[in-house]
C-alpha positions in Angstrom: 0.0 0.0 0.0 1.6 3.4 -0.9 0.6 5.3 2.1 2.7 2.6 4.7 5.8 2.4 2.0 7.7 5.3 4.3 8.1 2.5 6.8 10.5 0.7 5.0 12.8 3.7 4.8 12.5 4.3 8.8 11.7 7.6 8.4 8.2 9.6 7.9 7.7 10.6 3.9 6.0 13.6 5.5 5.8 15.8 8.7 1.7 15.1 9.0 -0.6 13.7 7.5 -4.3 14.7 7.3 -7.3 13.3 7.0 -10.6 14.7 5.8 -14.2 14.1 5.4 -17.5 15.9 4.7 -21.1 14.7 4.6 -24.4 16.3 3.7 -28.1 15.2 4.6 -30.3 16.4 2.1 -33.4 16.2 3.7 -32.4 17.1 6.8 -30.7 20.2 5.3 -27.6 19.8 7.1 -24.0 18.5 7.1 -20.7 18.0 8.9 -17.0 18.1 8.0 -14.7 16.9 10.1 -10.6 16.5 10.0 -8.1 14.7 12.3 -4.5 16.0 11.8 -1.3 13.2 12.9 2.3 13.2 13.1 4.9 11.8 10.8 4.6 8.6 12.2 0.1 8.2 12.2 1.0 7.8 16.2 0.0 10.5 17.7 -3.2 12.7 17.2 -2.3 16.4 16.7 -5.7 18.0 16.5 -9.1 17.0 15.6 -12.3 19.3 14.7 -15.6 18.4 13.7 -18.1 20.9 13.0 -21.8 21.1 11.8 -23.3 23.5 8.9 -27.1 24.3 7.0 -27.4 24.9 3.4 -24.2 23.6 2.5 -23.4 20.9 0.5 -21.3 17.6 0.6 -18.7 19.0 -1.8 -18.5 22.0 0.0 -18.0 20.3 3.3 -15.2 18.3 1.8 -13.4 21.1 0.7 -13.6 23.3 4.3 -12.9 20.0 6.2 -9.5 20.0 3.8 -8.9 23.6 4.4 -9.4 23.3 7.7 -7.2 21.0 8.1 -4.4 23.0 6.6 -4.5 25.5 8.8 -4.0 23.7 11.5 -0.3 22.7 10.4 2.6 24.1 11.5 4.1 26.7 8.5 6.3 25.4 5.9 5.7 21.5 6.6 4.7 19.2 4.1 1.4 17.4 4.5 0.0 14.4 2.9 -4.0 14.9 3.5 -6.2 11.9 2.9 -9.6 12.6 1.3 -12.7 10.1 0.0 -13.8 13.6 -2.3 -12.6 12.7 -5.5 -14.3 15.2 -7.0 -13.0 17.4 -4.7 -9.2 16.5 -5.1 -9.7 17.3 -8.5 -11.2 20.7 -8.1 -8.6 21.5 -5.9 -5.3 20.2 -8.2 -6.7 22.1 -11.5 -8.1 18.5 -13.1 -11.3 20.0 -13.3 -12.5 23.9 -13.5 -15.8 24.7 -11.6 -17.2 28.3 -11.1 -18.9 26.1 -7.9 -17.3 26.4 -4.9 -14.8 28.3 -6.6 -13.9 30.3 -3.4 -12.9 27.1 -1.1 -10.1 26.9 -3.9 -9.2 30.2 -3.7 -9.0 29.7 0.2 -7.0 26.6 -0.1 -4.6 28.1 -2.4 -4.1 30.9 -0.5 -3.4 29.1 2.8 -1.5 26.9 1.2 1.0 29.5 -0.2 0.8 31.5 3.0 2.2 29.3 4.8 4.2 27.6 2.7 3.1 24.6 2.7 3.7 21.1 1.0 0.4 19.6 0.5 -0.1 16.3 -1.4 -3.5 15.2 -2.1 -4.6 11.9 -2.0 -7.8 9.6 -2.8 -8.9 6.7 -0.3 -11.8 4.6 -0.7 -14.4 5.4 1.7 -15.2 2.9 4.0 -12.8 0.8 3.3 -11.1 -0.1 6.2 -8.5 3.1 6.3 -8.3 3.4 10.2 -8.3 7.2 9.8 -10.6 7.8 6.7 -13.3 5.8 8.9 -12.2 7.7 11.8 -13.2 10.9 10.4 -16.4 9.3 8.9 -17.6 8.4 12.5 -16.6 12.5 13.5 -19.6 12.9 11.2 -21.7 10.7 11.7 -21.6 11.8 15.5 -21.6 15.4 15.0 -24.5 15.1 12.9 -26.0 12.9 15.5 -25.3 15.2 18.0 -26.8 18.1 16.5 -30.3 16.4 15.5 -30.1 15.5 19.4 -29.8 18.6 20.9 -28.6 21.2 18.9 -24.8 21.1 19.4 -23.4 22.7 16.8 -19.4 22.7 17.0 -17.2 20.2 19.2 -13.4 21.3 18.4 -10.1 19.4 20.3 -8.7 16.0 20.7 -11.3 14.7 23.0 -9.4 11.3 24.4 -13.0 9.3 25.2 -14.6 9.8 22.0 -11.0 8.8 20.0 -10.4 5.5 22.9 -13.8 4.4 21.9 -14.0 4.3 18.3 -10.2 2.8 18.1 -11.5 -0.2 20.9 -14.3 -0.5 18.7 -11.7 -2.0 16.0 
């Protein structure tokens, strides 16, 4: 798998590594990014954020999870971030134009060369057993959850509980 191949080598291919999600419920009218930054190694959790959002769209939350993310990466690093948004990888590498959401690539570009940072983009298959990828899937899923429940809106940190009980859960 080329996202483990650094191993062999005994030394990270990359200061962090991101991953990314976003979801959208249409007929609820809401959806949720959420992103998990780690270090060079995938050990250690770094910094995690969820966050709820109306009228968006799934696209949309994609691409601010991924920003996001970014931001939350020390200047001039280099950064592999993980996404399930095809489309959205795309958008943001120039392999497809869109006038849509046109100004969350303008955002990531600009963050990106602000800090000065290294960013590779790549796919995973959603739900696929990635560790991480469904990590930030269940940050979703529960913020979602937790906003039909009772309103919360934003849940931002590493929160140790929530991460102990999805990893047991493996």
């Amino acid at each position: 798998m080329k996202y483990w191949d650094y191993r062999e080598s005994g030394k990270p291919q990359y200061d962090y590594y991101a991953y990314t999600d976003g979801s959208y419920l249409v007929p609820k009218n809401f959806g949720a990014s959420a992103c998990i930054v780690l270090d060079g190694q995938c050990e250690k959790v770094l910094y995690q954020w969820t966050e709820v959002s109306r009228y968006s769209t799934s696209h949309r939350q994609e691409l601010a999870a991924i920003v996001h993310a970014l931001l939350h990466v020390p200047e001039g690093s280099s950064v592999l971030v993980r996404s399930d948004s095809e489309n959205g990888i795309a958008l943001l590498t120039g392999q497809v134009r869109s006038k849509k959401d046109w100004d969350l690539v303008q955002l990531y570009r600009k963050v990106r060369q602000d800090r000065a940072l290294k960013v590779t983009l790549e796919w995973v298959r959603s739900h696929s057993g990635d560790r991480w990828n469904d990590y930030v899937d269940y940050l979703c899923v529960e913020a979602q959850d937790l906003f039909e429940a009772d309103g919360t809106r934003v849940r931002e940190g590493v929160d140790p509980q929530v991460l102990f009980t999805y990893l047991c859960k493996q």
